[in-house]
C-alpha positions in Angstrom: 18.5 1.0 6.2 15.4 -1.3 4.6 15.5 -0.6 0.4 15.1 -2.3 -2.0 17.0 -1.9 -5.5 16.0 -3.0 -8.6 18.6 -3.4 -11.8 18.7 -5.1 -15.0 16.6 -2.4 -17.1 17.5 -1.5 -21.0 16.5 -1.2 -24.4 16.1 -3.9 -26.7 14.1 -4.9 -29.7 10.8 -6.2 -29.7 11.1 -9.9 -29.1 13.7 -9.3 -27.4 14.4 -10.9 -23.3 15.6 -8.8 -19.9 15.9 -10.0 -16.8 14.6 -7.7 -14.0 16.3 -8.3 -10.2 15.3 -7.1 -6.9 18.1 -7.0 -3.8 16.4 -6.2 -0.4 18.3 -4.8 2.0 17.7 -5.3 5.9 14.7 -7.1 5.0 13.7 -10.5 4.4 11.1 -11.9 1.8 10.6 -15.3 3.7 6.6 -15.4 4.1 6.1 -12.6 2.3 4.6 -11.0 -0.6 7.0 -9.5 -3.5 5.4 -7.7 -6.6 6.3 -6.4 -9.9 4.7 -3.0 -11.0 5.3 -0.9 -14.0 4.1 2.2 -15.2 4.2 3.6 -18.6 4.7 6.6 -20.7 1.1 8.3 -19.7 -0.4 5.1 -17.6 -1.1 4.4 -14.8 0.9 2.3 -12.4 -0.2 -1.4 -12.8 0.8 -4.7 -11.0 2.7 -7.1 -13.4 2.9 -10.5 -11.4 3.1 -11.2 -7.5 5.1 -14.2 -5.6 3.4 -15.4 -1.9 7.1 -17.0 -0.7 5.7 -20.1 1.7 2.0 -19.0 1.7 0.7 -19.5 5.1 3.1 -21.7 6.3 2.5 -24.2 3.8 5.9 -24.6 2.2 4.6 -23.5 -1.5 4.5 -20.4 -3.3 1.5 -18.6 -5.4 2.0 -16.6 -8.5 0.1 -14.2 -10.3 0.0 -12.7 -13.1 -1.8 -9.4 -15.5 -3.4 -11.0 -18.3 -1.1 -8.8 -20.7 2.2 -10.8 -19.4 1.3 -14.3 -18.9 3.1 -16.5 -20.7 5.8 -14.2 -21.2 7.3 -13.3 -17.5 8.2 -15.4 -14.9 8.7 -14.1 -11.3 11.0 -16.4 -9.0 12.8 -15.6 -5.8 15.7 -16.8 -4.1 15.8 -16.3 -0.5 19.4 -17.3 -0.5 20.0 -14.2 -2.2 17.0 -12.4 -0.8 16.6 -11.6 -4.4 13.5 -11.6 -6.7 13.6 -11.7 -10.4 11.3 -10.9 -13.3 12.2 -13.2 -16.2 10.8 -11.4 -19.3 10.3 -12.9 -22.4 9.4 -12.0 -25.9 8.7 -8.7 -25.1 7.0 -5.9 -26.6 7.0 -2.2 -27.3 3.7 -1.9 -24.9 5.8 -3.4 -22.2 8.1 -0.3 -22.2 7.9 1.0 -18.7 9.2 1.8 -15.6 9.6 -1.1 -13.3 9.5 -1.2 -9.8 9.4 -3.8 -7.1 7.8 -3.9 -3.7 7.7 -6.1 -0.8 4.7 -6.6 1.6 4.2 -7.9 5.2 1.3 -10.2 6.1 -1.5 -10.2 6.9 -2.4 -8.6 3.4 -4.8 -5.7 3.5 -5.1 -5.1 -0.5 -5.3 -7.0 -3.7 -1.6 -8.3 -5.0 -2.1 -5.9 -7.9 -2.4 -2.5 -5.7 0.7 -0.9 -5.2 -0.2 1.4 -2.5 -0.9 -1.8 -0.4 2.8 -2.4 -0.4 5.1 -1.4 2.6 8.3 -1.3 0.4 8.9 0.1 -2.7 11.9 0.2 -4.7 13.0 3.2 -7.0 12.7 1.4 -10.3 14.5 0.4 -13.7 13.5 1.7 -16.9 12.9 -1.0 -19.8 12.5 0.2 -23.2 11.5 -2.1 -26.1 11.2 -1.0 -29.5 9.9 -2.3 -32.4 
């Protein structure tokens, strides 16, 4: 069965650091697209930062990022693993969300930041920062 599971959610303080991971199962992320989504208490569902693994064949990777997290997260991926991470750093209340992760096939029919653009979707972690 193709999943994907997401772990490494909690609470902590505001300034506080989590590290987000994202196992695929019976799928492989080489030349491929992984995101990071979240959705908030009464928002909507908004991409966080993408990773192009090997983009086009040309041995390097691409990463975005919202505006709102740059600086703070860091996605990386270790195909070894077939694992991607969000690195999370200094965060803050407003980050409190639901996290999920989502893996997409090229060619790439929609902007990195649209979820529904995604083929794979995991089920999500919760993260909760207070203040």
């Amino acid at each position: 069965q193709v999943q994907l599971m997401e772990s490494g959610g909690g609470s902590v303080q505001a300034g506080g650091s989590l590290r987000l991971s994202c196992v695929a199962v019976g799928y492989h992320f080489r030349r491929k697209r992984m995101g990071w989504f979240r959705q908030g208490p009464g928002k909507e569902r908004e991409g966080v930062a993408v990773i192009y693994n090997d983009y086009n064949s040309s041995g390097k990777d691409f990463t975005y990022y919202a505006d709102s997290v740059k600086g703070r997260f860091t996605i990386s991926q270790d195909n070894t693993k077939n694992t991607v991470y969000l690195e999370m750093n200094n965060l803050k209340p407003e980050d409190t969300a639901t996290y999920f992760c989502a893996a997409d096939d090229p060619p790439y029919r929609s902007n990195w930041d649209q979820y529904y653009g995604y083929v794979l979707k995991g089920q999500g972690t919760q993260v909760t920062v207070s203040s």
